[in-house]
N, C-alpha and C positions, 0 to 999 in steps of 0.2 A: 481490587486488582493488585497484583501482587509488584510492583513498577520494580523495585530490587532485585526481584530475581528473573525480570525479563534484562536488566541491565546487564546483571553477574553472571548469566548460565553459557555465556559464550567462552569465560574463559575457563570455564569448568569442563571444557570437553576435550576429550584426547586428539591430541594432535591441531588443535585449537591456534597454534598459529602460524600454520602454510593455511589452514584453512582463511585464516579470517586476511591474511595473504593477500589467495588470489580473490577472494569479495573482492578486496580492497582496490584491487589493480581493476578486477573488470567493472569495477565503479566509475573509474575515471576512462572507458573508453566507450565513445556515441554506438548506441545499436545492441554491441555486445553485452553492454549493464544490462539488459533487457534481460538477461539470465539470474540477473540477482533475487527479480522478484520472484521468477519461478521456485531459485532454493531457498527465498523469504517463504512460500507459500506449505513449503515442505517444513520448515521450522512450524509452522501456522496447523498444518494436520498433525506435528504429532506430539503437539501440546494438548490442541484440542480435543484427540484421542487417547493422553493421558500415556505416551509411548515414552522412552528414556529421551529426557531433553537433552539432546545431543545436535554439533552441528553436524548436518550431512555430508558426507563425504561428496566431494568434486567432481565424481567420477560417472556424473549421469550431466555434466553440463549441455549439452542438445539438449535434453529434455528439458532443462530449467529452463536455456533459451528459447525455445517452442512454448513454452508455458505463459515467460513474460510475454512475448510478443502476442499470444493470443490475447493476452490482459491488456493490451494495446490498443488491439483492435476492436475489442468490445469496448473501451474508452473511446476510442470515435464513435463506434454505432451509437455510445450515450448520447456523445455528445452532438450528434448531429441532427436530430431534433430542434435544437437550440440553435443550433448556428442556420439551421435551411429556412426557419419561422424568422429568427432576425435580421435575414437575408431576404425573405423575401415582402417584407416591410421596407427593405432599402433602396428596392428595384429601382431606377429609374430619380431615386433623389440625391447621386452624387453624396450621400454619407449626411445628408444634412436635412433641413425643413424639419416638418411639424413629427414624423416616427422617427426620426435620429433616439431621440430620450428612448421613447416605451424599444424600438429594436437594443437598445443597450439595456435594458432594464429583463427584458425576457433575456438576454444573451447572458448577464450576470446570474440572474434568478435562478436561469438553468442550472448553473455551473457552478450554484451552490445547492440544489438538489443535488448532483452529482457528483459533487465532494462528502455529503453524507452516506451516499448510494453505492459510491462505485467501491468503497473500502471492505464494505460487508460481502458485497456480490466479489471481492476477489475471494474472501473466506469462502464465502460460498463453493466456489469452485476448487478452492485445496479441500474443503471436507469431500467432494462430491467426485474430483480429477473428471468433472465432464465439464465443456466450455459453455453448453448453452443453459447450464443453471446461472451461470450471471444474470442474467434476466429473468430470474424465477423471483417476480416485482413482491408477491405476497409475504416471502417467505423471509428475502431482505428487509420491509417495513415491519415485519413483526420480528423479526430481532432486534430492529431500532427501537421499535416501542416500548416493547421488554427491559432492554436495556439503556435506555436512554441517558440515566443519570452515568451509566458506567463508557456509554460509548461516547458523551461526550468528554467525558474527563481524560480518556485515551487521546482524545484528538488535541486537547488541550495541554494536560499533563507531560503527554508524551511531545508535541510540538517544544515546549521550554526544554525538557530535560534534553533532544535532539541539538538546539540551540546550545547550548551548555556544552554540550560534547565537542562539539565542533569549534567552539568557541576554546575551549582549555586546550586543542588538540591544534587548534590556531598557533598558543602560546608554546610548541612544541616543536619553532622553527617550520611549522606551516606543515611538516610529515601527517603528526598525531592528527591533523583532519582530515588526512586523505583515510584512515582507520577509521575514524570518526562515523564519516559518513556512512559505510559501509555496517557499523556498530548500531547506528540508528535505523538502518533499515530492520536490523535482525532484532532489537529492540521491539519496535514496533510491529513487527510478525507473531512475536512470543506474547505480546500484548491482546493482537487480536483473534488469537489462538485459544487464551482466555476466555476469552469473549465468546468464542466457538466453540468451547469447552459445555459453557453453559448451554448452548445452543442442542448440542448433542445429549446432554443427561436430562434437557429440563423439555 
């Protein structure tokens, strides 16, 4: 995985900062960030298709917002497996007694299945721009599998170096992390875009 040049290739690109900008701004506002992921996921196809890494221009924001927000909602339909199963272990015990433990044990379990799952299955849907390949279960396990040693190093790798950003960007009178965060997202899209990359030629 190439982590350098998923960090560097945002300031490589023309007009590189109204863009990284307005990320930045609609980072810090509830609902509307929900656009970010959709232009993450557009970073994400055209790595994966080997297109000029470039950031996308701003100019399809609906669609980006319509994008995150579907990745939204197929994050509940994950999630809700898990929560209706350790819900309905709790019926009627006021949160306590003998299923308190095992209802919290599937409710975590889950929601670490689903932090492996739901990252690939957003890939999934920027190679694919259809929403109900998120749940195309086989195809997400077997790019896990495949890559396993590389997707976890993304989660890991790329988790510290997002810390790091945000953290120097801290030290920059608290601005540099509102950039920050907005940097890590695009980071880790160009990351899993790689990932996609291999997905597509292998």
């Amino acid at each position: 995985m190439e982590y350098g040049r998923a960090l560097s290739f945002p300031w490589k690109s023309e007009g590189w900062i109204s863009k990284i900008v307005v990320g930045s701004i609609l980072n810090l506002i509830p609902v509307l960030n929900l656009a970010n992921y959709g232009y993450g996921m557009e970073v994400a196809r055209r790595v994966a298709y080997g297109d000029v890494e470039e950031l996308p221009a701003w100019d399809q924001l609906g669609r980006y917002f319509v994008r995150g927000l579907a990745v939204g909602l197929a994050a509940f339909l994950y999630m809700l497996p898990g929560m209706l199963l350790a819900g309905l272990l709790l019926v009627g015990t006021d949160f306590q007694g003998d299923y308190a433990p095992s209802a919290a044990a599937i409710y975590f379990g889950w929601s670490f299945i689903l932090m492996l799952m739901m990252p690939i299955a957003v890939l999934r849907y920027a190679l694919t721009d259809r929403w109900f390949t998120m749940f195309d279960f086989g195809w997400i396990w077997s790019v896990i599998g495949r890559n396993l040693g590389s997707y976890l190093a993304i989660l890991i790798v790329g988790a510290v170096l997002s810390t790091l950003l945000v953290l120097l960007g801290t030290l920059a009178l608290g601005i540099g992390a509102i950039v920050a965060g907005f940097w890590s997202v695009l980071m880790f899209f160009h990351l899993f875009g790689q990932l996609g990359r291999r997905a597509v030629t292998g």
